[in-house]
C-alpha positions in Angstrom: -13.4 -16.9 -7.5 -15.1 -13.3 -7.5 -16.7 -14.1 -4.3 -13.3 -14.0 -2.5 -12.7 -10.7 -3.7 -11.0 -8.4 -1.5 -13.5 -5.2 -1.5 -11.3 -2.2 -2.5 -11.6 1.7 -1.9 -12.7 3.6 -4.9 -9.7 6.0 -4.7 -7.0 3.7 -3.1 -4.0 5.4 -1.0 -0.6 4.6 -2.2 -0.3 2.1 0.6 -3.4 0.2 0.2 -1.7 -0.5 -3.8 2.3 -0.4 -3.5 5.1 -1.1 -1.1 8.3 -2.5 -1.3 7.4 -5.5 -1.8 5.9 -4.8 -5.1 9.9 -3.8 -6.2 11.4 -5.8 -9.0 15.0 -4.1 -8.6 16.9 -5.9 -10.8 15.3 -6.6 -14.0 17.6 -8.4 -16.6 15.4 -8.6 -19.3 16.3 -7.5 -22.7 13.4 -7.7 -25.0 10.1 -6.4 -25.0 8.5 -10.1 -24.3 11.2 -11.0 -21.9 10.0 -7.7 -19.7 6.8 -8.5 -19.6 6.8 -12.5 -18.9 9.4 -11.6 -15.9 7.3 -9.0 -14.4 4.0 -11.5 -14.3 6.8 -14.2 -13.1 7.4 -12.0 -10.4 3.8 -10.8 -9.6 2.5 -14.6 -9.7 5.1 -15.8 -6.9 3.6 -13.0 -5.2 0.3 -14.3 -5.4 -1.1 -10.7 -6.8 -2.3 -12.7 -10.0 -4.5 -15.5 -10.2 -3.7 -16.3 -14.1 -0.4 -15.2 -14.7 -0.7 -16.7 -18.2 -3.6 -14.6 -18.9 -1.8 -11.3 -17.5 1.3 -11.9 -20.1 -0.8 -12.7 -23.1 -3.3 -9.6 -22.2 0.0 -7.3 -21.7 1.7 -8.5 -24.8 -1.6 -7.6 -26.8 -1.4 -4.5 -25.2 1.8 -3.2 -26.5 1.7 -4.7 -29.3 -1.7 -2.8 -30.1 0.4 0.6 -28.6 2.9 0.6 -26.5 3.0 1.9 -23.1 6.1 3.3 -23.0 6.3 7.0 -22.5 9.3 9.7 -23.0 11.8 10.0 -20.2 12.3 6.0 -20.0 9.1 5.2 -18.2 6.0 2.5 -19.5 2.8 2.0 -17.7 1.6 -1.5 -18.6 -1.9 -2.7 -18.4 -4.0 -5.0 -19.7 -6.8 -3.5 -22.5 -9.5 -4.7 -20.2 -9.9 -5.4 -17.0 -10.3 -8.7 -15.2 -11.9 -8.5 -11.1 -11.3 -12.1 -11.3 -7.5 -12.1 -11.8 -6.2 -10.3 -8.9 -7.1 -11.1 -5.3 -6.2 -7.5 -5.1 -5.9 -4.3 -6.6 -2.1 -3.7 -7.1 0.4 -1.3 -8.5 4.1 -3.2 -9.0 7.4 -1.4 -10.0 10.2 -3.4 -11.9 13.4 -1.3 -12.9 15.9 -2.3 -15.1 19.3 -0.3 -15.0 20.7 -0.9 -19.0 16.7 0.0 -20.2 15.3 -2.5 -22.8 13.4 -0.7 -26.1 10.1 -0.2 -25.5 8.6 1.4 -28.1 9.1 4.7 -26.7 8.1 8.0 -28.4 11.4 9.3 -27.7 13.0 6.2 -29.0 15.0 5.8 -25.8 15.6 2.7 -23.6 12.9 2.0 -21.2 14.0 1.6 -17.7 11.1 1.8 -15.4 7.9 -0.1 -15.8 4.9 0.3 -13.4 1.9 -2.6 -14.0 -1.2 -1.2 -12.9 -3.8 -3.7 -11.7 -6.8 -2.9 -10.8 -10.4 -4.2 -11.2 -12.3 -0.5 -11.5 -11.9 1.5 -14.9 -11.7 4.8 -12.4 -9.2 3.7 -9.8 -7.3 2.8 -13.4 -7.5 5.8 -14.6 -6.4 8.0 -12.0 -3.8 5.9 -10.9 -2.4 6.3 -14.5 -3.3 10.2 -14.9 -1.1 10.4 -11.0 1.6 8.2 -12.6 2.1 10.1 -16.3 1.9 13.2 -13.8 4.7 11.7 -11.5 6.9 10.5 -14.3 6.7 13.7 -16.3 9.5 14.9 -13.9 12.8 14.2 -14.9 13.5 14.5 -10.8 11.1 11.9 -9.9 12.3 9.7 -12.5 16.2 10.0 -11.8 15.4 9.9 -7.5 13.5 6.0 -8.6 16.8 4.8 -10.8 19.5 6.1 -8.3 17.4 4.5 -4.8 19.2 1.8 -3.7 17.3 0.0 -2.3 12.8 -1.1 -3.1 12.2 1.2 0.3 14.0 3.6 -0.9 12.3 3.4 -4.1 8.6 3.1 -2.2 9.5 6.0 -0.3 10.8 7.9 -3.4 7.3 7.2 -5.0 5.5 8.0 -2.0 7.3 11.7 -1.7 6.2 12.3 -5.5 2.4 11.5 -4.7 2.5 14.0 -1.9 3.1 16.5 -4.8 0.3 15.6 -6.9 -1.4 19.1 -8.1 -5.2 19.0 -6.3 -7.0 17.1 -9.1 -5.1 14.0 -8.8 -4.8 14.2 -4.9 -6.2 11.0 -3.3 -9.7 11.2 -2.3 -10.1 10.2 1.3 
């Protein structure tokens, strides 16, 4: 299967990762578990996953180890470990859920957006998360991506915040 790898910039743009397509606007999941298995449900009819079975169990290890959520009703999921074989593709996905489910949040508040970050390099990981935590750390950001109505407007919201990343998580061309 890794020989039909896509290759995939070190530093990928916003629009090499995320669109509106990769918008799950109406999550109605109400449990940890439930959140998670319909977000791979959702990336698998997609095609983004090879082994959607493997991506829930590897998530659900995941929070269970720590979770992902963060305050201000954000959680970055990820596998531990990552797995070139699994996605065709490097992908960032976005699934929002208007009530929030608990999440394990520092804050103890609902959850009520949750980003899965997959990609098959440790760095593109890492600075997609650093640009992410960055993003979400503004109450603004966060409110403009739970009021959009609509997964453009949500892409576009996201895309506006990444154009105000500080220099040191600015995308490398």
């Amino acid at each position: 299967m890794a020989e039909n790898l896509q290759p995939e910039p070190e530093d990928p743009k916003l629009s090499d990762i995320f669109g509106p397509e990769h918008v799950l606007d109406q999550l109605t999941a109400s449990t940890r578990e439930e959140v998670i298995a319909e977000i791979v449900k959702f990336v698998a009819e997609k095609r983004m996953v090879t082994d959607p079975r493997w991506l829930e169990t590897a998530l659900i290890q995941r929070e269970r180890m720590v979770p992902t959520a963060m305050p201000n009703g954000v959680a970055f999921l990820h596998a531990r470990h990552r797995a070139a074989d699994k996605f065709p593709r490097q992908f960032l996905a976005l699934a929002r859920s208007k009530e929030g489910v608990s999440f394990g949040s520092p804050d103890e508040r609902p959850t009520h957006l949750f980003f899965l970050l997959a990609f098959r390099r440790d760095q593109a990981h890492l600075r997609w998360l650093a640009r992410l935590s960055w993003i979400c750390r503004r109450r603004t950001t966060v409110s403009s991506l739970l009021q959009a109505t609509s997964a453009e407007e949500i892409s576009r919201q996201l895309a506006l915040a990444v154009e105000e990343l500080p220099g040191n998580l600015k995308i490398r061309a």
